[in-house]
C-alpha positions in Angstrom: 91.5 51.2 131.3 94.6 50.3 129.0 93.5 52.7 126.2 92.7 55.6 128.6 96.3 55.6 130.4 97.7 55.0 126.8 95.9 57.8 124.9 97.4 60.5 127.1 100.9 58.9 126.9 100.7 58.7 122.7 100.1 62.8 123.0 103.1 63.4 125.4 105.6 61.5 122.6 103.9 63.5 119.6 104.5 66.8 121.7 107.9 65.8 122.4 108.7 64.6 119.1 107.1 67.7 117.7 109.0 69.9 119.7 112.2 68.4 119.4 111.9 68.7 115.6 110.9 71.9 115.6 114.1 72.8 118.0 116.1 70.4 115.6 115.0 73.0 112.5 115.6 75.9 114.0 118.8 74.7 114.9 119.4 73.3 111.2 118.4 77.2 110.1 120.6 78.7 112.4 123.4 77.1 110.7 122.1 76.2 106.9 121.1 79.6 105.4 120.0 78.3 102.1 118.9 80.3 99.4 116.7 80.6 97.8 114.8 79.2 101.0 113.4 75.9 100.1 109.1 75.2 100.3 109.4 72.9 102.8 112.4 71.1 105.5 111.4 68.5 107.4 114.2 66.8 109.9 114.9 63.4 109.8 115.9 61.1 112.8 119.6 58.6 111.7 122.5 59.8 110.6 123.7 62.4 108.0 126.3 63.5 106.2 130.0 65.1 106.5 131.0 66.5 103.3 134.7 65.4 103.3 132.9 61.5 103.6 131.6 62.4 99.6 132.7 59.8 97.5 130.7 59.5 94.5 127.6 60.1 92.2 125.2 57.3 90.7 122.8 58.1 88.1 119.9 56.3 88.3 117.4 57.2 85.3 119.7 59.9 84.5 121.7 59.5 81.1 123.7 62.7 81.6 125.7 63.8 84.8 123.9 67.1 85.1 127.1 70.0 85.3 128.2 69.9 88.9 130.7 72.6 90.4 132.0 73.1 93.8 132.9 70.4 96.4 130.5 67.7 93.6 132.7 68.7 90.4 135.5 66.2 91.0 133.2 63.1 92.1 133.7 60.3 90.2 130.7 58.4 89.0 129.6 55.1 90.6 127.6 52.0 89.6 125.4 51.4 93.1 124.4 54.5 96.0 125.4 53.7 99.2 127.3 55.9 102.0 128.8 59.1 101.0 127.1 58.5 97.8 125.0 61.6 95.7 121.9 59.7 93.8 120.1 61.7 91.0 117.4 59.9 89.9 114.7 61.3 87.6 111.1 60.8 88.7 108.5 61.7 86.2 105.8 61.2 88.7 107.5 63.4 91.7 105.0 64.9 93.6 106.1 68.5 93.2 103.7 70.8 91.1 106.6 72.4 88.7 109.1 70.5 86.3 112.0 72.9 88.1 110.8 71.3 91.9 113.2 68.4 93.2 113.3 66.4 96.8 116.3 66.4 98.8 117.1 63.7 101.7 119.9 63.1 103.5 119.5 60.3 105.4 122.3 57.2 106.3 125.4 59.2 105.8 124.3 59.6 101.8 122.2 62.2 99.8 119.5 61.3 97.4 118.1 64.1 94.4 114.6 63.3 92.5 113.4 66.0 90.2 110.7 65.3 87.3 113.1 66.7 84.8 117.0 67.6 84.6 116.2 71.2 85.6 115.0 69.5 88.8 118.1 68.1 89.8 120.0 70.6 88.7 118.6 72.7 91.2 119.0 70.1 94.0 122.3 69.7 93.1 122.6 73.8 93.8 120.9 73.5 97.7 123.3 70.6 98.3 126.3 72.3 97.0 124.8 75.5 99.3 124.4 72.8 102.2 128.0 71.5 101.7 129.5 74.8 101.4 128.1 76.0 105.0 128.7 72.9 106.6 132.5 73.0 105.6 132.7 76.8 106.4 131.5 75.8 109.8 132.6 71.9 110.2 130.0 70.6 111.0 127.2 67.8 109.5 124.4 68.0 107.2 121.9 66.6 109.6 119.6 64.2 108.4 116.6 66.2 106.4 114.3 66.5 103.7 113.6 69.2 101.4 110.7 69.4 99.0 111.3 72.5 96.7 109.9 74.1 93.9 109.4 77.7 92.6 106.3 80.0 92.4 107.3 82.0 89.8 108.3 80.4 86.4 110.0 83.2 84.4 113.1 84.2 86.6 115.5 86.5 84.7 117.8 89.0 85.3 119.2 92.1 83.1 122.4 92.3 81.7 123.3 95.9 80.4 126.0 95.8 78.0 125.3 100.2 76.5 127.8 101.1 78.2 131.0 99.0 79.2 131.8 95.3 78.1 133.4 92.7 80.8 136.2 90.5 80.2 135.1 87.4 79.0 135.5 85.0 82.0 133.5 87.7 84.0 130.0 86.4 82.2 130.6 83.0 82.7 131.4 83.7 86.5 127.7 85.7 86.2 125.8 82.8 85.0 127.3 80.1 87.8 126.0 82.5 90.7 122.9 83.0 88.6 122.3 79.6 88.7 123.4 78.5 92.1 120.7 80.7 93.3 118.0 79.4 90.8 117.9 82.1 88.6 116.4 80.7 85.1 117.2 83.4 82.5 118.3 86.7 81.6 117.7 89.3 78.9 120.4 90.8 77.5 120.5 94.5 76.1 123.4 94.4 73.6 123.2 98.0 72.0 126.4 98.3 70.3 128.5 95.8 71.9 127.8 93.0 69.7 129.7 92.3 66.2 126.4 92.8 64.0 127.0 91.2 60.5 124.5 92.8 59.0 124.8 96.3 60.1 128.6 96.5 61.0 128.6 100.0 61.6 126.6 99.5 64.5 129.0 97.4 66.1 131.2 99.0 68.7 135.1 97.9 67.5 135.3 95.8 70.5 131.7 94.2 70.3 131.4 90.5 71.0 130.8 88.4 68.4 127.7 86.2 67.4 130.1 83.3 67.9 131.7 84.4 71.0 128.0 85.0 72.9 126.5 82.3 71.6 129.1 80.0 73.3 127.8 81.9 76.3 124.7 81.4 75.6 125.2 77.6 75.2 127.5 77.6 79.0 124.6 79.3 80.1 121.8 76.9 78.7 123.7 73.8 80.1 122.6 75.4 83.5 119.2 75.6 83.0 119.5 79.6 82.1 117.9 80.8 79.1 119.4 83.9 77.8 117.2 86.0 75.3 118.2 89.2 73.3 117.1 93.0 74.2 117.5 95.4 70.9 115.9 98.8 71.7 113.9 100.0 69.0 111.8 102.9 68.0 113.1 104.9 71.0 116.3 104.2 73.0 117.5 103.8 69.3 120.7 106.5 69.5 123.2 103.5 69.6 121.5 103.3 65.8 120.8 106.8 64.5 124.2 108.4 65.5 125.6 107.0 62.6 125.3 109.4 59.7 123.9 106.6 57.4 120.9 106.1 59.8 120.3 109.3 60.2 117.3 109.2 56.9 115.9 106.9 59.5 115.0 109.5 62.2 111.5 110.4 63.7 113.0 113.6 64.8 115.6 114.8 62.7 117.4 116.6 65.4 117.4 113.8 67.4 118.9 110.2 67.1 116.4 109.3 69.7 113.8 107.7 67.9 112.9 105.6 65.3 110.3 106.9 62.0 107.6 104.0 62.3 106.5 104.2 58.9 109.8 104.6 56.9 110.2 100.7 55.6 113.9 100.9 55.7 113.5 101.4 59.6 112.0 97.4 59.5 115.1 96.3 57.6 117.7 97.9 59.9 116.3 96.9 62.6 115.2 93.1 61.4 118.7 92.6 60.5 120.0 93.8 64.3 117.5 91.0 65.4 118.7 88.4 63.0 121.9 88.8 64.8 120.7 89.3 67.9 118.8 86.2 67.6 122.1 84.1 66.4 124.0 84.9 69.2 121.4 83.9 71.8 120.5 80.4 69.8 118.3 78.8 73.3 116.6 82.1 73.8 112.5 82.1 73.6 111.7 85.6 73.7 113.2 88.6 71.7 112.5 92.2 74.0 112.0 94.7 71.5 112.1 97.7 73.7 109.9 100.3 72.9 109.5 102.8 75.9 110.1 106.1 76.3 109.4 107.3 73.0 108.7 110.8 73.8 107.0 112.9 71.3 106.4 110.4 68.4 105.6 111.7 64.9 107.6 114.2 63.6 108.8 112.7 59.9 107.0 113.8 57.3 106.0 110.6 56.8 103.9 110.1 60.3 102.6 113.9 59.9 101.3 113.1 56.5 99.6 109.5 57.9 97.4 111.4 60.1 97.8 108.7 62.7 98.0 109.5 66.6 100.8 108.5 68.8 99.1 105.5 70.0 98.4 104.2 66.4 102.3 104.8 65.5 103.4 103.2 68.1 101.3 100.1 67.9 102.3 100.3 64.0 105.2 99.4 64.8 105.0 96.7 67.7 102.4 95.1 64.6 105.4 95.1 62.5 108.2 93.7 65.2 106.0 91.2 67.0 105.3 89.7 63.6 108.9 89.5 63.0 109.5 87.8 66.3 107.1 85.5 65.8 108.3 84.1 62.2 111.9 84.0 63.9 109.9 81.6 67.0 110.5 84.0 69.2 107.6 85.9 72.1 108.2 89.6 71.7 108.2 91.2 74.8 107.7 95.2 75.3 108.6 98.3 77.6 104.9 99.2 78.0 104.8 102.9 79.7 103.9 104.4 76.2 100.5 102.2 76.5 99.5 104.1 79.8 101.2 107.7 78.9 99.6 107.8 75.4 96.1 107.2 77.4 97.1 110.0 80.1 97.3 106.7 82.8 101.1 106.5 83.1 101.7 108.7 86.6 99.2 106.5 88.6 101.2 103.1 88.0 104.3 105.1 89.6 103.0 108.0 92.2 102.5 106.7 95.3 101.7 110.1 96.4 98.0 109.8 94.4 95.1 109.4 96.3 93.3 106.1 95.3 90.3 108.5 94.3 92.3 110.2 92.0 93.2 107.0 90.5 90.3 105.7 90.1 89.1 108.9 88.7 91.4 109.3 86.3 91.2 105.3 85.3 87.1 105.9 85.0 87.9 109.3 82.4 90.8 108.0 80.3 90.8 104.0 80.2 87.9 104.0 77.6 91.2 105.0 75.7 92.8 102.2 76.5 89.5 99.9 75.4 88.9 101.2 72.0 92.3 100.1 70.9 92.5 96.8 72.4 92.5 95.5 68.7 95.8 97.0 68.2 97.6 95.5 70.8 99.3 92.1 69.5 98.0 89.1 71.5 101.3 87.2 71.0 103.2 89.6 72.3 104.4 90.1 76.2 103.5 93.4 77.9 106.2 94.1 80.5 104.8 96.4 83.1 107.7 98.3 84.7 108.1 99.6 87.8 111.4 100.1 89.8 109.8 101.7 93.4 106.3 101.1 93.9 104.8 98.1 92.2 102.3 97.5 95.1 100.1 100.5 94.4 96.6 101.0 93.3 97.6 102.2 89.8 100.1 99.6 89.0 97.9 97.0 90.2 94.7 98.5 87.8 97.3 98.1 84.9 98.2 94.5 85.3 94.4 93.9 85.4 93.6 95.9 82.2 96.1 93.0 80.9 94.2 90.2 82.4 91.1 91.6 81.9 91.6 91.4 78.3 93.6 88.1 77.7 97.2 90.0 77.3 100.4 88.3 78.5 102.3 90.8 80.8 105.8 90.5 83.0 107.1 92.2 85.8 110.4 94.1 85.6 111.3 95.1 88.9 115.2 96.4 89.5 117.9 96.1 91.2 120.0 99.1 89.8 117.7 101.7 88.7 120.5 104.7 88.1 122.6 105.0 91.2 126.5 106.1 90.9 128.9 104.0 92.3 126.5 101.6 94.7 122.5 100.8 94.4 120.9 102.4 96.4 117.5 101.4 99.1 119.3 98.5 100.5 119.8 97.3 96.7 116.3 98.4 96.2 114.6 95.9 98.6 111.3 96.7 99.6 110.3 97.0 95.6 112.0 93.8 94.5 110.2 92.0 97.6 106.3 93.9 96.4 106.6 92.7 92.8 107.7 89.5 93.1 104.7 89.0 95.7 102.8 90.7 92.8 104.0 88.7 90.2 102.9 85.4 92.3 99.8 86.9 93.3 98.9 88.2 90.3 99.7 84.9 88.0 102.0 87.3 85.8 104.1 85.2 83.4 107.3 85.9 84.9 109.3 89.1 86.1 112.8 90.7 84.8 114.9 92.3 87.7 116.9 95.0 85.5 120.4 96.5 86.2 120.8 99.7 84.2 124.0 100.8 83.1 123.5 104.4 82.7 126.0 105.0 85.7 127.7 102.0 84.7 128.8 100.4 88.2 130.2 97.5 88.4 128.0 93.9 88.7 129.6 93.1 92.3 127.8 95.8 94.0 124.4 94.5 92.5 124.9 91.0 93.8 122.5 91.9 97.1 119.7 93.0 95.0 120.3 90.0 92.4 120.1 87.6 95.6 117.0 89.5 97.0 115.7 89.0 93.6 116.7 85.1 93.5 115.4 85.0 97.1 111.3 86.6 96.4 110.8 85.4 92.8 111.6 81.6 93.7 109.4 81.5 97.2 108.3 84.5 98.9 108.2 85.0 102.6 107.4 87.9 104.0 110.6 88.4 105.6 112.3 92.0 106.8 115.2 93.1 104.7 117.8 92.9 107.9 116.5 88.9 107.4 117.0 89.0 103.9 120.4 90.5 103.6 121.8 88.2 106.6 120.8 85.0 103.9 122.7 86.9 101.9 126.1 87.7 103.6 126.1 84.1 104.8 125.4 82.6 101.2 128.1 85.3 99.1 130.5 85.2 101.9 130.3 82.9 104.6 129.1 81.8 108.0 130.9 84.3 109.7 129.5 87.4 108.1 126.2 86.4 108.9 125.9 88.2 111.9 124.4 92.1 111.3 127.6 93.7 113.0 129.5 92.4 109.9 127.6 94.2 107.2 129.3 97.2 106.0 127.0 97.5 102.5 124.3 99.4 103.9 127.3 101.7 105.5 128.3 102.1 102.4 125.1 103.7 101.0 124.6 105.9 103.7 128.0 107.6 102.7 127.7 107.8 99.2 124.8 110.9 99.2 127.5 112.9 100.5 130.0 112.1 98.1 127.6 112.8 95.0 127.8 116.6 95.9 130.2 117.5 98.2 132.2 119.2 95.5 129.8 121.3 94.1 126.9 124.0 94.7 124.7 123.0 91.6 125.0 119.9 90.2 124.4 115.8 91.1 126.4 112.6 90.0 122.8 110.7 88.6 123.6 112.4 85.1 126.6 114.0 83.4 126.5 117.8 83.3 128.7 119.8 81.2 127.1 122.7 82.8 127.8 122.8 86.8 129.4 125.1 89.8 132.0 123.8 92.1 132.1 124.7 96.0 134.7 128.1 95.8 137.9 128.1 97.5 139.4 130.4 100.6 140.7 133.2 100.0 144.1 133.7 101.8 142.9 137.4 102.5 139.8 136.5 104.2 141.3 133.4 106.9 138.2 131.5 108.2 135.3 133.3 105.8 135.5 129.7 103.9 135.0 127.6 106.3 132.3 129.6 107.5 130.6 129.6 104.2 131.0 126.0 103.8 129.9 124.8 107.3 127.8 122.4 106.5 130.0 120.7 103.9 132.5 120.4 106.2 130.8 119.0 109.1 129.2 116.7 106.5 132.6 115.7 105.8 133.8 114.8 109.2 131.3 112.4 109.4 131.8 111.4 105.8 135.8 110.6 107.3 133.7 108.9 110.5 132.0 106.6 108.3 134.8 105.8 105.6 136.5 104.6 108.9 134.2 102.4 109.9 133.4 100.9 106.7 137.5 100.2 106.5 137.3 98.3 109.3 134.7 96.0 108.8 135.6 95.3 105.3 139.1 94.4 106.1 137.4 92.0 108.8 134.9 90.6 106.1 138.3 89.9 103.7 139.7 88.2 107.0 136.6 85.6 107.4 135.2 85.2 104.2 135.6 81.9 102.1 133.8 83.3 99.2 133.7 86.1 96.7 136.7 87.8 97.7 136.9 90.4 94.5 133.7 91.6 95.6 135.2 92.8 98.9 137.9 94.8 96.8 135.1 96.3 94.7 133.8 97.7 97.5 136.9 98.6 99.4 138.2 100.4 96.2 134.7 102.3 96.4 135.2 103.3 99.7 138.5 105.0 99.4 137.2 106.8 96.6 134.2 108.1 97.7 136.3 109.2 100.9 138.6 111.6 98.8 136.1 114.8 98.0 135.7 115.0 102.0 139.1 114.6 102.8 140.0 117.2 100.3 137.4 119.7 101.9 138.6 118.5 105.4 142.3 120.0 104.1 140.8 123.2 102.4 139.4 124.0 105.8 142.9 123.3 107.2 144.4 126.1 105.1 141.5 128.4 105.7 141.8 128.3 109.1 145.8 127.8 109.3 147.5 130.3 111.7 150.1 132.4 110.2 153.5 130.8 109.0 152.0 127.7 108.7 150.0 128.6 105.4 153.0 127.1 103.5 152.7 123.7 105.4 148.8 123.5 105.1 149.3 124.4 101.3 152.0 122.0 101.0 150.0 119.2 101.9 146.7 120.2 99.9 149.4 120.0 97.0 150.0 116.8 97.9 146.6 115.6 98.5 145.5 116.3 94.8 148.3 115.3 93.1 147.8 111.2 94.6 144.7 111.5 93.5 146.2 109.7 90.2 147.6 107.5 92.4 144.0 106.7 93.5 142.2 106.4 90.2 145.2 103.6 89.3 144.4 101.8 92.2 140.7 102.2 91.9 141.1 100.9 88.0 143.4 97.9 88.9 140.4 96.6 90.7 137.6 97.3 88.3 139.6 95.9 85.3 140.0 92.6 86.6 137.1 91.9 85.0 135.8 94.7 83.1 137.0 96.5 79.7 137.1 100.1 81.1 137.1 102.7 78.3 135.4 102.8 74.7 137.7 102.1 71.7 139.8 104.7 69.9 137.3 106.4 67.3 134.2 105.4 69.3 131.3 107.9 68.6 128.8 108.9 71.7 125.5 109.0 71.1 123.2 112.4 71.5 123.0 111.6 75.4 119.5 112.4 75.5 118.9 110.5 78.8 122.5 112.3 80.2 123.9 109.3 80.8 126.7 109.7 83.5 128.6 106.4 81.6 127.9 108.2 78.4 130.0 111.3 79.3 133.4 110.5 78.0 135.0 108.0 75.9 137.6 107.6 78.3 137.0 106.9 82.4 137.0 110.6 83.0 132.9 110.2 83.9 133.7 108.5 86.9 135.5 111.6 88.0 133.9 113.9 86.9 134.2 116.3 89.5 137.2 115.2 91.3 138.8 116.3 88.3 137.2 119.5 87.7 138.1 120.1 91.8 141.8 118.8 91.2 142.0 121.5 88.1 140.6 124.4 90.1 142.3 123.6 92.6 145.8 123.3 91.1 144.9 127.1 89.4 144.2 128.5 93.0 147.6 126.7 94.0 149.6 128.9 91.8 148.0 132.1 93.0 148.5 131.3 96.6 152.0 130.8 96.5 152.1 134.4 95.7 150.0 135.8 98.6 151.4 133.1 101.2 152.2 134.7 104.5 
């Protein structure tokens, strides 16, 4: 009788206990955005922890205080844990299945960190300093809890583009501690010309790094569990090298400083010594990218026409040649592998989403036979990184990776966060294809996956951060969670608490408005590239009041709307600088984007004001279009200010551009003129019709 009345009573505690800890972590994620989000939280009963009650850190099996920043940098180390007490201790037997995983408690007002190896706690250390962070922002306790963590992916780097601008030195060092706080584990930079190569100076921008300065970089970087590896472009993407007039011999294409000639030796020795460099600089690095892609129409020296080799051969020449390089200088070459599938006629079904499956599997069943017979020139050793920036999940993509696997080749994901966008990325920072290949990447057992930021529109790094977070967010556990999910994790993690809440975002505002900026000025034309060949809207004609506006209707009801949404956006970033704890620059990044984006529709707004201006006020509508144009300066100072806190804006007096084969929007002018381009061009037309007016006015 005991044990039937007790039985029933033992399941009415575990159902109540249950649900009160489930109520207890939904509270605790209400309030504790953490990110990364950890594999498991558990809630603990007893007491936990105010941050301001912090008084120490004891190292138990830990010889060297791991580096600590935030709220943890200035605690002094003690002999015994305790209350208000951080113990590290190392735990070669932790039951986590990755040397990166740690466990987290907070329990009896103190915090205890295990981790199998230092990269372990370092990334404890990073939750509790997210932990600490939210509960001061909201002043409240780090309730009791336990977190088990670990990632899925192992290889978690990010892309720093260097072609076309350089940052002020502090900037990278500000890079690598958000990097890290979010459990990012490398990053792969592309140097091109900006660093001080000692063994091919001419390539060397005048204001490169040097191999001194970036390997102190590299060594901040390493001390927080970041690996930073070199990207030199070679074979193609190789006009930061064959622009010079002593490289020229060196060309596939003589016309064109595009492209490396595989089979001229002295192409090895210039480009061996820019990895012997490279290689210096980035002294903790395991990989060197070689580059590779986009090669175009390979074999044009007389050389590769007299070989009688195919593209395919030529191009695998040369990876032969560069991955045995890499591997002498203990370093895993990785390469851009779209030449692999567009030399085989495979390339458009690992990026058309518009393809039928049958079509992909017929043209996989025709041309991968292609693909088979020259397995034996594809380098084992060497990493195949299988790129694709917006649609990793399909059917073609998906047959690539398993040609790889299928035939014991190592490939990577590169996904991206900044494809080519002006000004802003673009997609909600390219979500939904960051989200599919990190699922892919874990699915798939890739070994590892690069989210890239391109520089070809050079915009700054603070807009990226969302995508880089997303990125951070996937590649370290992924949920399938919606990007509105995502990005409020993120606001509450860059920003604070209070700008968790979706009425507080203004980023995804801010793309919205930025199509109409790209071509409101003009009737042929778009911002992606720079065109020295394009048409600008026209401009009334004081004998014909009103035929402008009519012409240009939907130009200027887009830029009502354009003035509708640069108002909103105003607001709410003025009420995110007003509540935000963290990351303030990045707020006047994006308010400085804002009121330049704004100015092309105000400009139109005032053009239609003259148009449409009855008579003897011509004068006053002129006068203030005259105005207008003239603070425009003004605008681009302000604008400038901003950007150059942390970036070097301009290329160095006697700086020589390259071919722009790509039309690189950054690679327009040597000066900041490319970043307005056709506000300038407006302001000049503008300023000509000006002078004419005056003499027809009224």
């Amino acid at each position: 009788m005991y044990l039937k009345s007790i039985i029933p009573f033992c399941v009415l505690v575990l159902v109540l206990t249950t649900t009160a800890m489930a109520a207890d972590l939904a509270d605790f994620q209400q309030h504790f955005r953490i990110l990364p989000q950890p594999q498991k939280t558990e809630m603990r009963s007893g007491k936990g922890l105010l941050p301001s009650a912090l008084r120490g850190v004891y190292l138990l099996n830990v010889v060297e205080r791991p580096v600590m920043s935030g709220a943890l940098a200035s605690l002094p180390l003690r002999k015994n844990g305790g209350e208000g007490i951080v113990t590290l201790q190392l735990q070669e037997d932790l039951a986590v299945p990755s040397n990166e995983g740690y466990v987290l408690e907070v329990s009896g007002g103190q915090v205890t960190i295990q981790g199998r190896q230092a990269a372990g706690l370092f990334y404890g250390i990073q939750t509790l300093i997210q932990l600490i962070e939210d509960a001061t922002d909201q002043q409240i306790e780090i309730p009791a809890c336990r977190i088990t963590d670990y990632p899925e992916i192992a290889y978690r780097a990010i892309h720093l583009d260097m072609k076309h601008h350089l940052e002020t030195g502090h900037y990278y060092y500000s890079i690598i501690d958000r990097l890290a706080n979010i459990k990012v584990n490398a990053i792969i930079i592309e140097f091109e010309d900006k660093l001080r190569y000692r063994k091919a100076p001419v390539v060397g921008s005048a204001n490169a790094v040097s191999i001194e300065e970036f390997a102190a970089i590299s060594r901040y970087a390493q001390e927080r569990h970041i690996e930073i590896s070199p990207l030199i472009q070679g074979l193609g993407h190789a006009s930061f090298i064959l622009k010079h007039e002593e490289y020229k011999k060196l060309r596939d294409d003589p016309a064109s400083d595009w492209v490396f000639d595989p089979l001229n030796p002295e192409t090895y020795d210039l480009q061996f010594a820019l990895y012997e460099d490279a290689i210096k600089a980035t002294p903790y690095g395991k990989y060197l990218h070689v580059g590779g892609d986009e090669v175009g129409s390979l074999g044009k020296s007389d050389l590769s026409k007299k070989s009688g080799m195919k593209p395919l051969e030529l191009q695998m020449y040369w990876l032969k040649k560069v991955t045995e390089f890499a591997l002498a200088h203990n370093r895993i070459p990785i390469f851009w592998d779209d030449m692999v599938f567009k030399l085989a006629d495979l390339y458009q079904t690992t990026y058309d989403d518009k393809m039928p499956t049958a079509k992909v599997d017929e043209l996989w069943k025709n041309n991968q036979a292609t693909l088979d017979k020259n397995v034996p020139l594809f380098p084992k050793n060497c990493v195949y990184m299988r790129w694709n920036y917006d649609t990793p999940a399909i059917p073609g993509n998906r047959r690539a990776i398993d040609w790889y696997k299928a035939h014991n080749l190592k490939v990577m994901a590169a996904t991206s966060a900044q494809p080519i966008y002006p000004m802003l990325p673009r997609n909600r920072s390219n979500f939904n294809p960051i989200k599919d290949y990190c699922s892919l990447t874990s699915e798939k057992k890739m070994d590892g996956i690069l989210c890239t930021a391109w520089d070809d529109c050079s915009v700054h790094f603070e807009t990226i951060w969302r995508g880089i977070y997303d990125f951070g967010l996937f590649s370290w556990n992924y949920e399938d969670i919606s990007e509105p999910q995502a990005h409020t994790l993120f606001r509450q993690r860059f920003y604070s608490p209070a700008m968790a809440d979706a009425s507080m975002d203004f980023q995804n505002a801010l793309e919205d408005a930025l199509p109409f900026w790209e071509t409101a000025l003009l009737k042929e034309g778009d911002r992606d590239n720079y065109h020295k060949d394009f048409k600008l809207v026209d401009l009334p004609d004081a004998s014909k009041p009103g035929a402008w506006s009519a012409a240009n209707k939907n130009k200027i009801e887009g830029a009502r709307k354009a003035v509708q949404k640069y108002t909103a956006i105003k607001e709410k970033i003025k009420k995110a600088q007003e509540v935000s704890s963290r990351n303030q620059y990045a707020l006047a990044v994006m308010e400085q984007i804002n009121e330049l984006q704004i100015y092309s529709a105000m400009q139109l707004l005032l053009l239609e004001q003259y148009d449409n201006a009855a008579k003897g006020t011509r004068k006053t509508s002129l006068a203030q279009v005259k105005t207008f144009t003239e603070n425009f300066e003004k605008l681009r100072t302000q604008f400038e200010n901003v950007y150059g806190e942390t970036r070097i804006l301009g290329n160095p007096e006697g700086y020589q551009l390259d071919s722009n084969f790509h039309h690189h929007l950054a690679n327009g002018t040597n000066n900041t003129d490319w970043m307005y381009v056709y506000e300038l061009a407006m302001n000049k037309k503008v300023e000509e019709w000006m002078s004419r007016q005056v003499l027809t006015n009224d």
